[in-house]
C-alpha positions in Angstrom: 0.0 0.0 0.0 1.2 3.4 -0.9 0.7 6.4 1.5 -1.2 8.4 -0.8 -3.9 5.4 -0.1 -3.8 5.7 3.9 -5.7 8.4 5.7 -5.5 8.7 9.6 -8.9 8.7 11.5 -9.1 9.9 15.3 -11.9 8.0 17.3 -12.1 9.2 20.8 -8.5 9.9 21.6 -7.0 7.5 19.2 -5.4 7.5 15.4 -6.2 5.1 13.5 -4.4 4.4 10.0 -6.9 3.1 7.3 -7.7 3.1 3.5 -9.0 6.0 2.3 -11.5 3.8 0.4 -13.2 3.1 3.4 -13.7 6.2 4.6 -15.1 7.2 0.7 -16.5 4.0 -0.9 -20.2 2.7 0.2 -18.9 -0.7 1.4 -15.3 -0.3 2.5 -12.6 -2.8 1.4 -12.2 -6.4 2.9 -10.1 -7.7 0.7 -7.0 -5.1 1.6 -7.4 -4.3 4.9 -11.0 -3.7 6.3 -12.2 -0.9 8.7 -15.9 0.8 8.9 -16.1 4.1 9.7 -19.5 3.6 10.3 -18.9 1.1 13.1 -18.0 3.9 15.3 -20.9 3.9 17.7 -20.2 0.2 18.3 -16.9 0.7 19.2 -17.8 3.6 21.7 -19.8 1.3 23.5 -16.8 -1.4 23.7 -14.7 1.0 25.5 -17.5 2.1 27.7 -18.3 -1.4 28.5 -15.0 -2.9 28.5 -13.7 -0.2 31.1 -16.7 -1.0 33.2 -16.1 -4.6 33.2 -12.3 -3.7 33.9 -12.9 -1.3 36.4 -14.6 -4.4 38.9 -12.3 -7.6 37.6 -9.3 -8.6 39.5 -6.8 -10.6 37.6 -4.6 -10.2 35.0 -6.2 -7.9 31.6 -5.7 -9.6 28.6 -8.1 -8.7 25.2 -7.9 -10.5 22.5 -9.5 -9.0 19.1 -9.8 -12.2 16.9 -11.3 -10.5 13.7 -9.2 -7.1 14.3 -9.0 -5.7 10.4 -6.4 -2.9 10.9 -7.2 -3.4 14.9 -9.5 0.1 15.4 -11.8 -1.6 18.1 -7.9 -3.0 19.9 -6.9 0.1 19.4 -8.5 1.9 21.3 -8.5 -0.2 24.3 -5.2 -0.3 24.4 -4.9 3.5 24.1 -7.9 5.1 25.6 -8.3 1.9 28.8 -4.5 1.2 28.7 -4.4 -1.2 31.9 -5.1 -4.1 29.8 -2.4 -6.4 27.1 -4.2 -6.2 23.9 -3.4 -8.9 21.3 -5.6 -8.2 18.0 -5.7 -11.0 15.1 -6.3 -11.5 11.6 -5.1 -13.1 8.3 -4.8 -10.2 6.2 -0.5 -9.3 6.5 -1.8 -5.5 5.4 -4.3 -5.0 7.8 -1.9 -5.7 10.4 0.7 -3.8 9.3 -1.3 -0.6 9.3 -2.3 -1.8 12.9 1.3 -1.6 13.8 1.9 1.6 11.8 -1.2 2.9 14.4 0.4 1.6 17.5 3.4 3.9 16.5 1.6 6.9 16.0 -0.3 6.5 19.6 2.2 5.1 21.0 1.4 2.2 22.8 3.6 -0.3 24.3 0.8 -3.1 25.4 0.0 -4.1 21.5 0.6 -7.2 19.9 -0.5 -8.7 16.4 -1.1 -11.8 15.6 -1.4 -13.3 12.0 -3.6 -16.4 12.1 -7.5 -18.5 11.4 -9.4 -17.2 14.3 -9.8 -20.0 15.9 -6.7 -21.4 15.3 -5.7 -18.1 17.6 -8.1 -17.9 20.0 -7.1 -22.0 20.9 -3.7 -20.9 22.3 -5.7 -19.2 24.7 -7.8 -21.9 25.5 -5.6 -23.4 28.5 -6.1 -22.4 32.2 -4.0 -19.9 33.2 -3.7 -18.6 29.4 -6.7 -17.7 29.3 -7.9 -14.0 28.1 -10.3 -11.4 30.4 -12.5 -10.4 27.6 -12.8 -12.0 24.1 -14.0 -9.9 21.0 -15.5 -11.9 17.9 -16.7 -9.4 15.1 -17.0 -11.3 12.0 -18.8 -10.4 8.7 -22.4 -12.2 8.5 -22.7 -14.8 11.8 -20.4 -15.7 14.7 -21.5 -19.2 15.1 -18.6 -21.0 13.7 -16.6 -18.6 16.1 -18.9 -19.1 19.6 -16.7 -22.4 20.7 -13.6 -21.1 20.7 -14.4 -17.8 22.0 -16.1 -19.2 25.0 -12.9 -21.6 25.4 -10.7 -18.8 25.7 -12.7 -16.5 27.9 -11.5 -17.0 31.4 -13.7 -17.3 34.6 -15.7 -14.1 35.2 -14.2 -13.0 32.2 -16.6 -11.1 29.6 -17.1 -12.5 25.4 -18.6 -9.9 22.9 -20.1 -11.2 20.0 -21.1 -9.2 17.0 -23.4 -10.5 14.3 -24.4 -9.0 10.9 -26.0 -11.6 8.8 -30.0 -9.4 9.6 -31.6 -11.4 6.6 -31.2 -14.4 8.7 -32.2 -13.4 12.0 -35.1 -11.1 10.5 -36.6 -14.2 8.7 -36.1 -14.1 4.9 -33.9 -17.3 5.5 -35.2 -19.3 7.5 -33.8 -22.3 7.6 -30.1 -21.1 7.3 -30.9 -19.4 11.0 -31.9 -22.7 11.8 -29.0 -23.9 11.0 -26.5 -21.6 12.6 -28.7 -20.4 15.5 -30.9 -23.5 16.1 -33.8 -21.0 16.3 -36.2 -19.1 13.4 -37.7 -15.9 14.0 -40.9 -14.6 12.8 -41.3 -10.9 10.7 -43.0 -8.7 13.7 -42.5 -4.8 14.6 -39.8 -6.4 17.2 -37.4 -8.4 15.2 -34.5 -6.5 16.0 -35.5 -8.2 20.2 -35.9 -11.3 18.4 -32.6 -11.2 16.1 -30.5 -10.7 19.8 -32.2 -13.4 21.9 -31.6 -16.0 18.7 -27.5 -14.5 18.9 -27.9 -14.8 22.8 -29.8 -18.6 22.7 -27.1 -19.9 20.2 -24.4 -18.8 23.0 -26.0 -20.4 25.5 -27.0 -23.6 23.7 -22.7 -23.8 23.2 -22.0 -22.4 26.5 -23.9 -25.3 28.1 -22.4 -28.2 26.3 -19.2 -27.1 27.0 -20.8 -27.1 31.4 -20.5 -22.8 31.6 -22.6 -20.5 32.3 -22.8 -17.0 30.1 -24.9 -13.9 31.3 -26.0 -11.2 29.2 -24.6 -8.2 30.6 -25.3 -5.8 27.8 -26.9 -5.9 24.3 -27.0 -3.1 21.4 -28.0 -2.9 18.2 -27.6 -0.5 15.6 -28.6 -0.3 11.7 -26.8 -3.7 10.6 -25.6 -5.3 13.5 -26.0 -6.6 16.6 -23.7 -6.6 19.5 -23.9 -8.8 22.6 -21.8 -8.7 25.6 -22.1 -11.9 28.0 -20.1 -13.1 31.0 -18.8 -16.4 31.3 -18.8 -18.6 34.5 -16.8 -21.8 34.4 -19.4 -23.5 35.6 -23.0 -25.7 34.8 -26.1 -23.3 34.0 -29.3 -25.1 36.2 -31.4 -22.6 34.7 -34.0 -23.3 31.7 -33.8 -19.9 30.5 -34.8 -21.0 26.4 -37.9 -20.6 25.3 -40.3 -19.1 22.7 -41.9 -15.7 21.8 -45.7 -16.0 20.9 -47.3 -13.5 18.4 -51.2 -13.5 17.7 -51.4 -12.0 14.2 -55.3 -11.4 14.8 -55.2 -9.2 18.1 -51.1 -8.5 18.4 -50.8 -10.0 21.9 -47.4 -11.3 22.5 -45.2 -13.0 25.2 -42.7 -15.3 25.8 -42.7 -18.9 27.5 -40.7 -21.7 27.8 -43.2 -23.8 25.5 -45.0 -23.3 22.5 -48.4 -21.3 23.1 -51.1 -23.0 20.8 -53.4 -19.6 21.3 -53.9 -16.4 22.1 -54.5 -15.6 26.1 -56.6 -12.3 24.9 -58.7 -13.6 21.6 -57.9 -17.3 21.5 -56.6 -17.3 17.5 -53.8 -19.6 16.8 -50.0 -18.0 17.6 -47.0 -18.4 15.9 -43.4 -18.8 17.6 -39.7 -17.8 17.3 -37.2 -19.7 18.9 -36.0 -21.9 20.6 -33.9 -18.5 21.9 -33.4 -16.5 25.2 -36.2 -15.8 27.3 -34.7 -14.4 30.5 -32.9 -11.0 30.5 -30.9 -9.4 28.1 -29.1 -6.5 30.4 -27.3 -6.8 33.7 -28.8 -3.0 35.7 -25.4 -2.8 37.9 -23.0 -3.2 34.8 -24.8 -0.7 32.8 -25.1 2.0 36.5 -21.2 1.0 36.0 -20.7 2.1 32.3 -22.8 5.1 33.1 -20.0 6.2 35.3 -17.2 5.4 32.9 -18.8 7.8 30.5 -17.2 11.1 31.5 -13.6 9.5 31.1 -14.6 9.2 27.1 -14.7 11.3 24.2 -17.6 9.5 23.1 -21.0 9.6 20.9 -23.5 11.1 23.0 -26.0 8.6 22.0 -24.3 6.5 24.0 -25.4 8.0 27.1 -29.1 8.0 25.9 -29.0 4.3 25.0 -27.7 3.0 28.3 -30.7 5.0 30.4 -33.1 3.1 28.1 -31.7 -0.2 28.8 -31.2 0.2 32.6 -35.0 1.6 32.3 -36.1 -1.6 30.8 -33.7 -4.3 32.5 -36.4 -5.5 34.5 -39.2 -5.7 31.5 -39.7 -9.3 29.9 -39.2 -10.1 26.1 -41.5 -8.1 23.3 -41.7 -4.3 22.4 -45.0 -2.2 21.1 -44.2 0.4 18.5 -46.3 3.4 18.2 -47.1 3.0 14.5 -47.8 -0.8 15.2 -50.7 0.4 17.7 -51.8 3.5 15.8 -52.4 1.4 12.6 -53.9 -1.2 14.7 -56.3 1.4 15.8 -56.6 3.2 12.5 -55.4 6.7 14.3 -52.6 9.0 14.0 -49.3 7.8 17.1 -49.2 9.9 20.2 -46.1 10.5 21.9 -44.1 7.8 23.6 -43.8 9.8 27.0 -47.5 10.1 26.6 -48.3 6.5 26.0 -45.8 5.2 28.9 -47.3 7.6 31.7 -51.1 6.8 30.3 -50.3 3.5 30.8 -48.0 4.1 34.8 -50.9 5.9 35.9 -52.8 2.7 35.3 -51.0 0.7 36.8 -49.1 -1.1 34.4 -45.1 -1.1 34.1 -44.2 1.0 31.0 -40.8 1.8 29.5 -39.1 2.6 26.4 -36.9 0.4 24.7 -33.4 0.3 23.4 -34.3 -1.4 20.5 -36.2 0.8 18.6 -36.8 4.5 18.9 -40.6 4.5 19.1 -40.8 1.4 20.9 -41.9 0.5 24.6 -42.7 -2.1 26.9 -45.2 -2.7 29.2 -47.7 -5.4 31.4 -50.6 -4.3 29.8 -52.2 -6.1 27.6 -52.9 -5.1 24.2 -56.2 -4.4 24.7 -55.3 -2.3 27.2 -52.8 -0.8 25.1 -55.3 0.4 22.3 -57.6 2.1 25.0 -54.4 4.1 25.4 -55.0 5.4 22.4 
């Protein structure tokens, strides 16, 4: 590569070296040596959430960035959190030299580069006592070919983040390849994006248990094409049945979740249909995200970040399923009213109400639809 192809981005307080293609073309460059710009957010949250994990773990910091690209997400850890040995990988000799030619220009001394098949890396990690404090898997499409190894190497108490991008599988157009790699289908509702995560959380846990751990959900975003789930992992056996099904009624819009299939409808009786198998307990962990709250002002950040984290701690305690205000309005054949409005309408009730992280006009709540529409 020739320097009049190489730009230098600055995300929070770090310089990273990429192509300028993929800062200018649509769909940046993976056979060279990838980076997306647009992945920025996602990597705001890392560092928030990494830091917070950091902040409570005691042990030795290693992070290991299997799918690195020129190691942006590695990067910054190892510049803007700094206590922690960073090891980034990938098989692409260019990408890596650029992450080299970044760890120069920030200089950092805890950055290391490895050049290998991801899992081929993350199994020299896979031996107690070698073991790595948080793993990072962000491939292009699905992790599940990664989820073994990636567990393997994630030590006791130690945190895995898993990105996935493959939406036309989670969302339903092919169904039987998410069969296949999640061992769950969804179904095509105003909450797919809920449904997407809990089949990329369910497929963890189905590997997590055969191997006799335990993983958590800690934290879980999505944004535009991805989705982004951080779990811990507990070296030991998970007694809890926490896979189920999500139940939609087409006829009324009732939904809810339950660890067998629902034949009908618990407001109007017509026949359901079901995603899963796939997470049914919660997705967020309300002490981690109070803790990444307070890591926020040591960040130069995207202030959606901020905004995002209140709505999940808001709706931590809420089961599975979202409303959205255009679902219910065309349901009732009005115009929306505002999500502040519906939520208090339906407090003052008596009914737990709360937005959601998932989707900006989206909220959850104990009321039953029916109850919902009268809102309106």
């Amino acid at each position: 590569m020739q320097l009049d192809q190489i730009t230098t981005i600055t995300e929070g307080t770090t310089k990273i070296l990429a192509l300028k293609q993929s800062i200018t073309d649509k769909v940046p460059p993976q056979n060279v040596a990838f980076f997306n710009p647009k992945a920025k957010l996602s990597r705001d949250f890392s560092i928030i959430a990494y830091s917070a994990f950091l902040k409570k773990f005691d042990g030795p910091r290693l992070f290991l960035d299997s799918l690195a690209g020129v190691g942006a997400r590695g990067l910054r850890v190892a510049n803007e959190i700094r206590d922690v040995r960073v090891i980034i990988n990938d098989l692409n000799p260019s990408a890596l030299e650029l992450a080299k030619k970044s760890a120069e220009l920030n200089g950092l001394i805890n950055f290391e580069v490895s050049e290998n098949e991801v899992c081929r890396f993350l199994s020299t990690f896979s031996k107690k006592g070698h073991r790595a404090t948080i793993v990072d898997v962000d491939p292009f499409g699905s992790p599940a070919r990664h989820v073994d190894c990636g567990i393997r190497a994630t030590v006791h108490k130690g945190l895995f983040s898993v990105t996935a991008t493959d939406l036309q599988v989670l969302h339903g157009i092919f169904k039987d390849a998410c069969k296949k790699k999640y061992h769950g289908v969804p179904i095509k509702t105003s909450y797919s994006d809920e449904i997407a995560a809990r089949l990329v959380v369910g497929l963890i846990n189905v590997i997590a248990a055969r191997l006799d751990v335990e993983i958590t959900p800690v934290f879980v975003e999505n944004n535009m094409h991805y989705y982004r789930i951080y779990v811990r992992v507990l070296n030991k056996p998970d007694t809890q049945n926490r896979i189920g099904y999500i139940w939609h009624c087409r006829s009324c819009g009732q939904r809810g979740a339950s660890h067998e299939q629902v034949a009908s409808c618990n407001q109007c009786g017509s026949n359901t249909e079901h995603a899963g198998p796939l997470w049914i307990d919660r997705l967020f962990d309300k002490e981690f995200l109070l803790n990444m709250l307070d890591e926020l002002p040591k960040f130069q950040i995207d202030k959606t970040c901020e905004k995002t984290i209140r709505k999940c701690i808001l709706e931590a305690d809420m089961g599975p399923c979202y409303y959205t205000l255009d679902e219910i309005a065309e349901m009732r054949h009005s115009s929306p009213i505002s999500l502040l409005k519906i939520i208090e309408r339906l407090q003052k009730d008596g009914f737990d109400a709360t937005p959601t992280s998932f989707n900006p006009t989206g909220f959850k709540t104990s009321a039953p639809i029916r109850k919902i529409k009268e809102m309106f």
